[in-house]
N, C-alpha and C positions, 0 to 999 in steps of 0.2 A: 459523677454520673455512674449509674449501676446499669452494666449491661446484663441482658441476660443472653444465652449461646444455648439454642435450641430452635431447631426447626423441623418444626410438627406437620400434620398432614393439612391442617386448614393455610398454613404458610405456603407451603405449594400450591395447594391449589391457589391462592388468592397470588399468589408470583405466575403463576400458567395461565390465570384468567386475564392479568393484565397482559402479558406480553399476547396473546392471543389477539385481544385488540390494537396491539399499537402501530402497524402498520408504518410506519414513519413514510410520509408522505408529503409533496407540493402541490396543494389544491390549486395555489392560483399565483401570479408574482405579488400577490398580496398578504398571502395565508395557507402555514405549513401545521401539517397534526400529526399528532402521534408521536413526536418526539421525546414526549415523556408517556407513559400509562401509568394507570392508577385502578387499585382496585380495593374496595370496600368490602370488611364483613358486618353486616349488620348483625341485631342480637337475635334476629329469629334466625339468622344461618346460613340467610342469603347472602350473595357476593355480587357486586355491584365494579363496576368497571367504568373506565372514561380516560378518553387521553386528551391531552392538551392541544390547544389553538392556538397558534401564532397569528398574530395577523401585525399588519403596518401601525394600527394605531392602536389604542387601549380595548380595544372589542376584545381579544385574546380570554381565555380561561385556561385555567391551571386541571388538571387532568383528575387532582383529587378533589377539587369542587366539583368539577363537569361528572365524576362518578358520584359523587355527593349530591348533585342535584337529579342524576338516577335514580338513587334510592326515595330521595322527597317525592320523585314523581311517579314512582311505584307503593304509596303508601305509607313507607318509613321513616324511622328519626334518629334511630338510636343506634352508634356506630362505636366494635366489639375491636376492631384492628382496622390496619390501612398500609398499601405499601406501594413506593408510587417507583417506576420501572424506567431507569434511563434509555436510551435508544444503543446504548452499551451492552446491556443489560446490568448493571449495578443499581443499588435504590441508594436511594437518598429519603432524606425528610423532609416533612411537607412548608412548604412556604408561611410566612409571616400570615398573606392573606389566607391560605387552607386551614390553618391552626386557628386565628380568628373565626370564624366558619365554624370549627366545630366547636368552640367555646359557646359561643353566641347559640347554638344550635341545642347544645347540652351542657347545658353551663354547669348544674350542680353534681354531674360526673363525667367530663369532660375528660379529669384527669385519670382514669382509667384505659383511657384510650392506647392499646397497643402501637407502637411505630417500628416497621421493620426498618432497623438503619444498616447493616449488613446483609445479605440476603445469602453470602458465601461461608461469610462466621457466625449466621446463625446469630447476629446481634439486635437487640431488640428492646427498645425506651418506651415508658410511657409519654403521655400528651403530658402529663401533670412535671414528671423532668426535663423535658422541650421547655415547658411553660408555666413555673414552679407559680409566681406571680403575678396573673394576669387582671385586669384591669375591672375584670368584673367581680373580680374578690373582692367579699366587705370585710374591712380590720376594724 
């Protein structure tokens, strides 16, 4: 894997947009959120945000689909970076299902998709070295 160590002014903000929302919270003894945020840059420049749902059974969403499905519901499709915000604050990368999500979503440039996997070092993966072989590849 090739890191890169750099962080620019859309990586802040898209790191400020999430923790803004995350709130970490217990809605109910069913259903906790915010324990992770997520925020999206899409390619017109918007930033798109969402944080995650816990709940008791499979109802739950993951914080970078739930800003994912922000931006589908404002119009858009096409997604430029993503960095999803622990209740820590350290990021991590996106889940098996969020990654599926954006394949399926932009399949023929999926792998462009920026991942901030450090947010302290400044490191930072595409979708395509997450997901060098994905399923929707024709050989």
């Amino acid at each position: 894997m090739v890191f890169k160590e750099i962080i620019t002014l859309e990586w802040k903000r898209l790191y400020e947009a999430a923790k803004s929302v995350q709130n970490n919270r217990k809605i109910s003894d069913y259903v906790e959120a915010g324990g992770v945020a997520a925020a999206i840059l899409s390619s017109s420049g918007k930033i798109y945000t969402g944080v995650c749902v816990d709940t008791c059974s499979t109802l739950g969403i993951c914080a970078e689909r739930n800003a994912i499905f922000n931006m589908l519901t404002n119009g858009e499709n096409e997604i430029t970076k993503v960095i999803a915000v622990m209740s820590d604050g350290r990021t991590g990368t996106p889940c098996g299902a969020c990654r599926e999500l954006i394949v399926q979503l932009m399949p023929k440039n999926y792998k462009s998709v920026e991942i901030m996997l450090d947010y302290e070092k400044g490191e930072t993966i595409t979708l395509g070295e997450l997901t060098p072989l994905w399923w929707t590849e024709k050989r």
